[in-house]
Biopython code that builds the backbone (N, CA, C, O; Angstrom):
import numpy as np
from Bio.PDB.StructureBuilder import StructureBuilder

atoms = [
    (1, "UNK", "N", (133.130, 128.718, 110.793)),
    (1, "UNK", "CA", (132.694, 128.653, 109.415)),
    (1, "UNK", "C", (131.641, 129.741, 109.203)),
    (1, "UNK", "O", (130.725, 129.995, 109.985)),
    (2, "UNK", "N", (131.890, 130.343, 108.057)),
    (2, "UNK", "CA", (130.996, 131.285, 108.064)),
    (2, "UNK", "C", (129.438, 131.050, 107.172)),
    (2, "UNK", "O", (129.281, 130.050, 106.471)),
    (3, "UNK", "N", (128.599, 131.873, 107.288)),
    (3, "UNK", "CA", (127.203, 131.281, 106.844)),
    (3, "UNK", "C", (127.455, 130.900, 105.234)),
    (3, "UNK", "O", (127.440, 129.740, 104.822)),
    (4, "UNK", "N", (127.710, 132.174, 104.322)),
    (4, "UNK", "CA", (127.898, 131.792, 102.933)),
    (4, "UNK", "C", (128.755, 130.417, 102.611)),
    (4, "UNK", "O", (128.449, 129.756, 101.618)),
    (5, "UNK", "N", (130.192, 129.868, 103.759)),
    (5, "UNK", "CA", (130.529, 128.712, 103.999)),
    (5, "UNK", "C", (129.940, 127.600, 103.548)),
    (5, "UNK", "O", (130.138, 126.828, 102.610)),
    (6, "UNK", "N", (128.648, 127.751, 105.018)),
    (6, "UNK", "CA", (128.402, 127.231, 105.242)),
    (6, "UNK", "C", (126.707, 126.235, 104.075)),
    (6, "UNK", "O", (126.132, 125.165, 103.877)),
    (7, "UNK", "N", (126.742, 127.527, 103.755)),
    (7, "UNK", "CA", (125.881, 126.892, 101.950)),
    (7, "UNK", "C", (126.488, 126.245, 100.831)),
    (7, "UNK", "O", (126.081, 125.375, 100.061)),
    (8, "UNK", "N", (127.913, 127.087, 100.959)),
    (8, "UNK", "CA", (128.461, 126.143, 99.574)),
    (8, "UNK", "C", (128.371, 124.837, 100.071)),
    (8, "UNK", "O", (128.133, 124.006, 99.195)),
    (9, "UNK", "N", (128.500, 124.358, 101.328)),
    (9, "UNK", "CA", (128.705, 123.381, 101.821)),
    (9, "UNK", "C", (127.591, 122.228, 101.593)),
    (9, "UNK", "O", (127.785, 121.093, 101.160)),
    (10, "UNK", "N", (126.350, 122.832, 102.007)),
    (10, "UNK", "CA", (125.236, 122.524, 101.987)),
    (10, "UNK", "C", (125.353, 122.043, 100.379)),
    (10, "UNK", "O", (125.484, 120.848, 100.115)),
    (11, "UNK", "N", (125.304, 122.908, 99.489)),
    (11, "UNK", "CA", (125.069, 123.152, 98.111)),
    (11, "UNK", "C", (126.081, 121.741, 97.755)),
    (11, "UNK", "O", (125.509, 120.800, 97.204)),
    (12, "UNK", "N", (127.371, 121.622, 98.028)),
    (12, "UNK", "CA", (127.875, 120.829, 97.704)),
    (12, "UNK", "C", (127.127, 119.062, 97.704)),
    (12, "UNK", "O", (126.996, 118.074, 96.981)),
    (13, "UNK", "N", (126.832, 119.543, 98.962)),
    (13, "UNK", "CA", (125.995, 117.847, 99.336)),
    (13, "UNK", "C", (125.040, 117.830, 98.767)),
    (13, "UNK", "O", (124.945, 116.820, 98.069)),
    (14, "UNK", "N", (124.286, 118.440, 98.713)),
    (14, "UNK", "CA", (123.028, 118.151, 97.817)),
    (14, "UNK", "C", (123.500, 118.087, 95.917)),
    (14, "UNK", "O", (122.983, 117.302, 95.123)),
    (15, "UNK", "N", (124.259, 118.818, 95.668)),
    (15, "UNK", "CA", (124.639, 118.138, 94.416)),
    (15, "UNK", "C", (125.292, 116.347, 94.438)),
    (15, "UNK", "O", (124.873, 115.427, 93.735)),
    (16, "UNK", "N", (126.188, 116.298, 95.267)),
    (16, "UNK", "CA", (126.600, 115.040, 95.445)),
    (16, "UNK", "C", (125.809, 113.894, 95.299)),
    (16, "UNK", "O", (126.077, 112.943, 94.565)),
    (17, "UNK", "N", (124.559, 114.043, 96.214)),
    (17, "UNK", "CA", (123.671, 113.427, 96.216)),
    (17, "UNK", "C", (122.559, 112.857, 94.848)),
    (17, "UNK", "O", (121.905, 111.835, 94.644)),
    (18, "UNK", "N", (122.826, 114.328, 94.011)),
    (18, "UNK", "CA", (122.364, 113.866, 92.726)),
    (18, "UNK", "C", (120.674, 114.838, 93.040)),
    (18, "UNK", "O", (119.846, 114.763, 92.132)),
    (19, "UNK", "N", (120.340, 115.600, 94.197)),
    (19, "UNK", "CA", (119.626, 116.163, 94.009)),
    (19, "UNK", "C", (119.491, 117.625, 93.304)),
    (19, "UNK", "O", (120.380, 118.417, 92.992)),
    (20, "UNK", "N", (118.338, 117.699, 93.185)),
    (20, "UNK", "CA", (117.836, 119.500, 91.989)),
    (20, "UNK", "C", (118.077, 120.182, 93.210)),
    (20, "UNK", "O", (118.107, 119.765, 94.368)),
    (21, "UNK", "N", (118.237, 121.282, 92.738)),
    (21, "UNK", "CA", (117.686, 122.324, 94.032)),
    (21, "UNK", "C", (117.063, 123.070, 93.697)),
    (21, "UNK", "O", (117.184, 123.589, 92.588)),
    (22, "UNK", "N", (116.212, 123.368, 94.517)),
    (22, "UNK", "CA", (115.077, 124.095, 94.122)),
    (22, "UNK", "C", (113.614, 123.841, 93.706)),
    (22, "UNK", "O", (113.362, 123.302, 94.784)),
    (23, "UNK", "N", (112.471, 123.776, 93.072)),
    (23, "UNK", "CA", (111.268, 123.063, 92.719)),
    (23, "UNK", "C", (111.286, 123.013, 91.537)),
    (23, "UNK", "O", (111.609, 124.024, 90.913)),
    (24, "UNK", "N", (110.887, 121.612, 90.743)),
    (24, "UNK", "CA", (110.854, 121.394, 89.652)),
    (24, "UNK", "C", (109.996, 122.018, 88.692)),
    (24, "UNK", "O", (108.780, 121.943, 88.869)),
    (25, "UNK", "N", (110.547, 122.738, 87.511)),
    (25, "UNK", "CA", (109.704, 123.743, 86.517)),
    (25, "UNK", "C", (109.045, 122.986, 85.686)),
    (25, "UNK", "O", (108.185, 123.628, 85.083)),
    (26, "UNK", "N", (109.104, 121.739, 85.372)),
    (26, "UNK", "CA", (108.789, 121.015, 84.130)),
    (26, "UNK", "C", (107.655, 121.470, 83.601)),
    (26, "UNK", "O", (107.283, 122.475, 84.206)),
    (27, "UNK", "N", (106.910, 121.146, 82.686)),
    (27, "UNK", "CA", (105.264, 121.403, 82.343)),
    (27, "UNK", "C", (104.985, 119.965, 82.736)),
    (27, "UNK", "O", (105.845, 119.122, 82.989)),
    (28, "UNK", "N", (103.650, 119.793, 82.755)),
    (28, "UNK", "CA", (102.948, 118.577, 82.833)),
    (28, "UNK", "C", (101.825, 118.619, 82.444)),
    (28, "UNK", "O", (101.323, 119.585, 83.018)),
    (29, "UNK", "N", (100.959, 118.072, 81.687)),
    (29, "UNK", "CA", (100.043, 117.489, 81.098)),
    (29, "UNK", "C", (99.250, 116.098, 82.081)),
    (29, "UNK", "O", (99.694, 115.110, 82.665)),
    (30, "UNK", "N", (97.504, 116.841, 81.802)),
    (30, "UNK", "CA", (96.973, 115.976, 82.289)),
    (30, "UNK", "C", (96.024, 114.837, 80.929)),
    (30, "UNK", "O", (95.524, 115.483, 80.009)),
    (31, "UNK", "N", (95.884, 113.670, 80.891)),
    (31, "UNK", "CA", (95.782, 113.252, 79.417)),
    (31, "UNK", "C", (94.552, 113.646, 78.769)),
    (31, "UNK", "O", (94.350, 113.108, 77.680)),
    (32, "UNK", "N", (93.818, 114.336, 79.122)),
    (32, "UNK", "CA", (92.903, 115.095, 78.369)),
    (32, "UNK", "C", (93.665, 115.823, 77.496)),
    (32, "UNK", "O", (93.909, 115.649, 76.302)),
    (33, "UNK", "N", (93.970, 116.583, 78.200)),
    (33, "UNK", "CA", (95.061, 118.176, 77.642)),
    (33, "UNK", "C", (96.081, 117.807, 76.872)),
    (33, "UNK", "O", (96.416, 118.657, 76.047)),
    (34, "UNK", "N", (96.707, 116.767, 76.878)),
    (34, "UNK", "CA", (98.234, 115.906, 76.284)),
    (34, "UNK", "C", (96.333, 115.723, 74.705)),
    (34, "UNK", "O", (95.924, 116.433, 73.787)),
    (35, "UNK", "N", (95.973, 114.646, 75.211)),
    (35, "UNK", "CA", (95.105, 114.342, 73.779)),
    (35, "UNK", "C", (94.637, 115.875, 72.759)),
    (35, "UNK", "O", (94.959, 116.139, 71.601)),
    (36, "UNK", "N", (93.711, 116.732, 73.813)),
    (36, "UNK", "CA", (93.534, 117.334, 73.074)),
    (36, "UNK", "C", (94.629, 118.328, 72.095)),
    (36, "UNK", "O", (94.244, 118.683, 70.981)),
    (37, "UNK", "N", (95.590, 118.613, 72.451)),
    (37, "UNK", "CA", (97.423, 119.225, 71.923)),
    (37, "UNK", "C", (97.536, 118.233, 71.000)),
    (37, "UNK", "O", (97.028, 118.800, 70.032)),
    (38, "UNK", "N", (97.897, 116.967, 70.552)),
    (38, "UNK", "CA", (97.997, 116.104, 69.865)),
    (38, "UNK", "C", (96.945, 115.573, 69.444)),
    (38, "UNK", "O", (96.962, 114.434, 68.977)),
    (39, "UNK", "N", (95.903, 116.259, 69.528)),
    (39, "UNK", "CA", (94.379, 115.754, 68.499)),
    (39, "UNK", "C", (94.315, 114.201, 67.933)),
    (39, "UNK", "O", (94.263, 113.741, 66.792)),
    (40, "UNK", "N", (94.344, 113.568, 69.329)),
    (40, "UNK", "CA", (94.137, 111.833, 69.621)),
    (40, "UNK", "C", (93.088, 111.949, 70.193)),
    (40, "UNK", "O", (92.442, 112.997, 70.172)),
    (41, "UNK", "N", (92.767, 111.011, 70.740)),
    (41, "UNK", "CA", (91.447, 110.158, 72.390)),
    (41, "UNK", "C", (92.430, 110.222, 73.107)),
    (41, "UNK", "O", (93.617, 110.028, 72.847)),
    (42, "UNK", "N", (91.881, 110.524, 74.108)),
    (42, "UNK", "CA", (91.988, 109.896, 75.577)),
    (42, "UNK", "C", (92.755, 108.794, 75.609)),
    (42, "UNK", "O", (93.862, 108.574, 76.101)),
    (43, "UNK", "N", (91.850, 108.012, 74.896)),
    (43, "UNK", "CA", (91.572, 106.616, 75.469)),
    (43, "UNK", "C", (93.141, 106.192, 74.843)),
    (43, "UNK", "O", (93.839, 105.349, 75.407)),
    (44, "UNK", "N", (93.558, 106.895, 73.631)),
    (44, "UNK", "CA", (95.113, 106.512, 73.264)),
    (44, "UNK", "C", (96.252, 106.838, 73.879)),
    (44, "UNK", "O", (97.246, 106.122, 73.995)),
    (45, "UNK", "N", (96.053, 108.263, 74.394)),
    (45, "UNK", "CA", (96.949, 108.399, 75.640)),
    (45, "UNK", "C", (97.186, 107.611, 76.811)),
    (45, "UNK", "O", (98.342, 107.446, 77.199)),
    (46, "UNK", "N", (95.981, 106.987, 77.558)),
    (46, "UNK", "CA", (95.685, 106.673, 78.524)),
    (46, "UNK", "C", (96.796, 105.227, 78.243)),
    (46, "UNK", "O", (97.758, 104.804, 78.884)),
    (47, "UNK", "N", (96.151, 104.786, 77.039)),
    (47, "UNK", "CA", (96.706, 103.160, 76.930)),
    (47, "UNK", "C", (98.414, 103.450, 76.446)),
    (47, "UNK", "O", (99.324, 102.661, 76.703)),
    (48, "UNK", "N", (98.504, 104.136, 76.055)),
    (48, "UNK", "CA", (100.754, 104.373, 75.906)),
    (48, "UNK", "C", (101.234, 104.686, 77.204)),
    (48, "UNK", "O", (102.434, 104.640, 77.475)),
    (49, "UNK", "N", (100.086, 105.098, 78.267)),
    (49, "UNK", "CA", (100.552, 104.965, 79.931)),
    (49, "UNK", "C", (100.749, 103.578, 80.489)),
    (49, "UNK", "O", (101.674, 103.170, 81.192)),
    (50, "UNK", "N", (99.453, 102.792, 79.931)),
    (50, "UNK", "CA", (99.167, 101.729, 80.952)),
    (50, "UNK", "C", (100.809, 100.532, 80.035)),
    (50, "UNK", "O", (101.658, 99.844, 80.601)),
    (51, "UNK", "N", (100.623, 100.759, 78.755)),
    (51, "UNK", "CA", (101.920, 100.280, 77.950)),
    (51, "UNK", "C", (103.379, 100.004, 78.322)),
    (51, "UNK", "O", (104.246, 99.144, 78.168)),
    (52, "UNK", "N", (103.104, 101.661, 79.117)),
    (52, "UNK", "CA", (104.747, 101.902, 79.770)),
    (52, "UNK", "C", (105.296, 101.947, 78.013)),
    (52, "UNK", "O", (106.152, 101.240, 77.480)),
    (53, "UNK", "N", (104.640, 102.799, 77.544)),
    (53, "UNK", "CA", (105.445, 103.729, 76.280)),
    (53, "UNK", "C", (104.904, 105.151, 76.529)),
    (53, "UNK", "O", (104.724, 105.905, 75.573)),
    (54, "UNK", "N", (104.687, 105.465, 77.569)),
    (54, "UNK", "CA", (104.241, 107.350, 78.128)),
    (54, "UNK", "C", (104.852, 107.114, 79.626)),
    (54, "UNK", "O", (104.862, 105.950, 80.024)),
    (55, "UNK", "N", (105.197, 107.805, 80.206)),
    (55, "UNK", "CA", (105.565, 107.726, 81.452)),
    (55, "UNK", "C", (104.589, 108.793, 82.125)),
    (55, "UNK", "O", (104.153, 109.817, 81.598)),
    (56, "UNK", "N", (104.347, 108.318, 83.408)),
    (56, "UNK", "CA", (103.208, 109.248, 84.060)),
    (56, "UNK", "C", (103.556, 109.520, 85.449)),
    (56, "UNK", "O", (104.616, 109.023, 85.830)),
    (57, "UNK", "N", (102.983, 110.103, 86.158)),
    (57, "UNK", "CA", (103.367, 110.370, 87.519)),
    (57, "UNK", "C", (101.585, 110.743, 88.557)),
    (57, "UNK", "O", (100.737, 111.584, 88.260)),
    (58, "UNK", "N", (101.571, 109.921, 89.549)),
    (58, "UNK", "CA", (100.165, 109.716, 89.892)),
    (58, "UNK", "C", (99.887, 110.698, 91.542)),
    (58, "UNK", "O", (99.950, 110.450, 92.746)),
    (59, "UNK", "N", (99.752, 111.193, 91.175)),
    (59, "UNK", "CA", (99.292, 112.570, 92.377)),
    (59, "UNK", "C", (97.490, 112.472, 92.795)),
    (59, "UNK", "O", (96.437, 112.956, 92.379)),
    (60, "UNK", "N", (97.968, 111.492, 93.910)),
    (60, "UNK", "CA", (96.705, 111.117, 94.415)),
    (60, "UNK", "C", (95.610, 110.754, 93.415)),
    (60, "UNK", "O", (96.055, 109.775, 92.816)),
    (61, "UNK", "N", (94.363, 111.060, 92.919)),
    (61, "UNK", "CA", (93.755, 110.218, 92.007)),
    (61, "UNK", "C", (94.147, 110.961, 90.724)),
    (61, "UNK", "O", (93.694, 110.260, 89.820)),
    (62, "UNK", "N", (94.715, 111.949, 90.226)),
    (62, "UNK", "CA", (95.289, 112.291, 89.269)),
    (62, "UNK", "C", (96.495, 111.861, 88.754)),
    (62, "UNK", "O", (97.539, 111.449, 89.261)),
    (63, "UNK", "N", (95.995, 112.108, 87.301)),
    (63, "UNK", "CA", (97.245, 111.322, 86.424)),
    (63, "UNK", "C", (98.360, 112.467, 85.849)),
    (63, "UNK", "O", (97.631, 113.246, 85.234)),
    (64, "UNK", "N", (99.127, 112.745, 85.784)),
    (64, "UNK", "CA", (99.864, 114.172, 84.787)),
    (64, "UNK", "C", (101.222, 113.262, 83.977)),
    (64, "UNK", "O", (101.893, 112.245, 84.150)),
    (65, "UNK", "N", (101.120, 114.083, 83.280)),
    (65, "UNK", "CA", (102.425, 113.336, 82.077)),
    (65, "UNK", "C", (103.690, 114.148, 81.962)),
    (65, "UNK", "O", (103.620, 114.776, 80.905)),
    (66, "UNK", "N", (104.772, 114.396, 82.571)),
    (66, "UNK", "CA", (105.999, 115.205, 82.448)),
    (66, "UNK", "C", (106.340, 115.144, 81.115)),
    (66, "UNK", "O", (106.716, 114.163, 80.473)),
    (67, "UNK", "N", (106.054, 117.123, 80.496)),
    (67, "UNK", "CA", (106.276, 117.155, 78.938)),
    (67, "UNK", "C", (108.127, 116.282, 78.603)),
    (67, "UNK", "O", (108.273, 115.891, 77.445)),
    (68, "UNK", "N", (109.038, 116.107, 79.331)),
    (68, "UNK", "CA", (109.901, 115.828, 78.732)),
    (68, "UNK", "C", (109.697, 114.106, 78.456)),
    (68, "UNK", "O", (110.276, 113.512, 77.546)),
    (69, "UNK", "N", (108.987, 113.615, 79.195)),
    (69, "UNK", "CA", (108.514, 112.132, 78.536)),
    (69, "UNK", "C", (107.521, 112.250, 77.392)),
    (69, "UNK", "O", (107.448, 111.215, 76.728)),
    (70, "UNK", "N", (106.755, 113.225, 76.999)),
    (70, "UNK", "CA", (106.112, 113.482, 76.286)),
    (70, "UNK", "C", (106.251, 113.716, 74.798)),
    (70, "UNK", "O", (105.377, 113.708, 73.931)),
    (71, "UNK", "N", (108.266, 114.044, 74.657)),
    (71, "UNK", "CA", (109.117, 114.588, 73.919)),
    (71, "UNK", "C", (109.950, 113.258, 73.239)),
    (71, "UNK", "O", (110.379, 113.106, 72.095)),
    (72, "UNK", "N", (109.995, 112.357, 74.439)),
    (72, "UNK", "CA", (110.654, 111.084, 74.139)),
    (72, "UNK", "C", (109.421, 110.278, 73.471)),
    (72, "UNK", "O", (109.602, 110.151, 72.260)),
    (73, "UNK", "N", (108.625, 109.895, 73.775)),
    (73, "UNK", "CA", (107.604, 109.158, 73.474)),
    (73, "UNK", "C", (107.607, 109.932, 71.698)),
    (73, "UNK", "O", (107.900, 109.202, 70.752)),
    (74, "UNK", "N", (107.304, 111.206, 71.497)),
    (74, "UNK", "CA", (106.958, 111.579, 69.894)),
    (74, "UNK", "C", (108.212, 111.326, 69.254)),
    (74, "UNK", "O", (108.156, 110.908, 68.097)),
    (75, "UNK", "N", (108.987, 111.445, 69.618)),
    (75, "UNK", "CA", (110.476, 110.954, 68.830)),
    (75, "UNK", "C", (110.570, 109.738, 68.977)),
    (75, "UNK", "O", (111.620, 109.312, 68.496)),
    (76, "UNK", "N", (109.780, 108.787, 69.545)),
    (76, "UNK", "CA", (110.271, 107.237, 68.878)),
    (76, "UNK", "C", (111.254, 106.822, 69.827)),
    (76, "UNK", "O", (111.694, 105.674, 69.760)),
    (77, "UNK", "N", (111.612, 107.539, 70.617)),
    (77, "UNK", "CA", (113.207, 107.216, 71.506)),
    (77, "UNK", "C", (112.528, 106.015, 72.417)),
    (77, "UNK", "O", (111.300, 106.007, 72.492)),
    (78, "UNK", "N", (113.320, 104.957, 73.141)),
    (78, "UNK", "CA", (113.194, 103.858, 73.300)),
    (78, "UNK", "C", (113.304, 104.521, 75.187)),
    (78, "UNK", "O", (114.188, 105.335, 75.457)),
    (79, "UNK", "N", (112.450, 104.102, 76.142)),
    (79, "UNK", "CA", (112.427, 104.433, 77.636)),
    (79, "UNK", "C", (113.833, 103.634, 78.114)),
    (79, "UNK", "O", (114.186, 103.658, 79.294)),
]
sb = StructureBuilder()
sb.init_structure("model")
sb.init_model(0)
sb.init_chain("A")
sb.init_seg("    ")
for serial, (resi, resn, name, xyz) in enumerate(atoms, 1):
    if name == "N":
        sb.init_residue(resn, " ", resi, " ")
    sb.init_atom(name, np.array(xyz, "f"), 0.0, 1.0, " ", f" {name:<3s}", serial, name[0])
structure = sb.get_structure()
């Protein structure tokens, strides 16, 4: 099998699997930065996290908000 083969191969399984390849580009927002962009508090961001109507992702004692949940949440769309 030859090397280029031997990637599609690779490539194949990892799609199968349902994984990305490669590192994720998303933006992310930390809820300061999400508040201050949307000229709220904090304290309103913070609580549509704790709600589970913001979705968040917790990187050791930091909080960040993946802009595409950020997109769902302003459109009203249901998690």
């Amino acid at each position: 099998m030859t090397e280029s083969e031997k990637m599609l191969t690779r490539s194949a399984r990892t799609k199968a699997r349902g994984h990305q390849e490669g590192p994720s580009l998303e933006k992310y927002f930390s809820p300061e930065s999400l508040a201050q962009r949307l000229e709220c508090s904090v304290a309103k961001v913070r609580k549509s996290i704790w709600q589970g109507q913001l979705d968040a992702v917790r990187i050791g004692r930091l909080v960040r908000i993946p802009a595409s949940s950020v997109q769902k949440w302003l459109s009203g769309a249901p998690r």
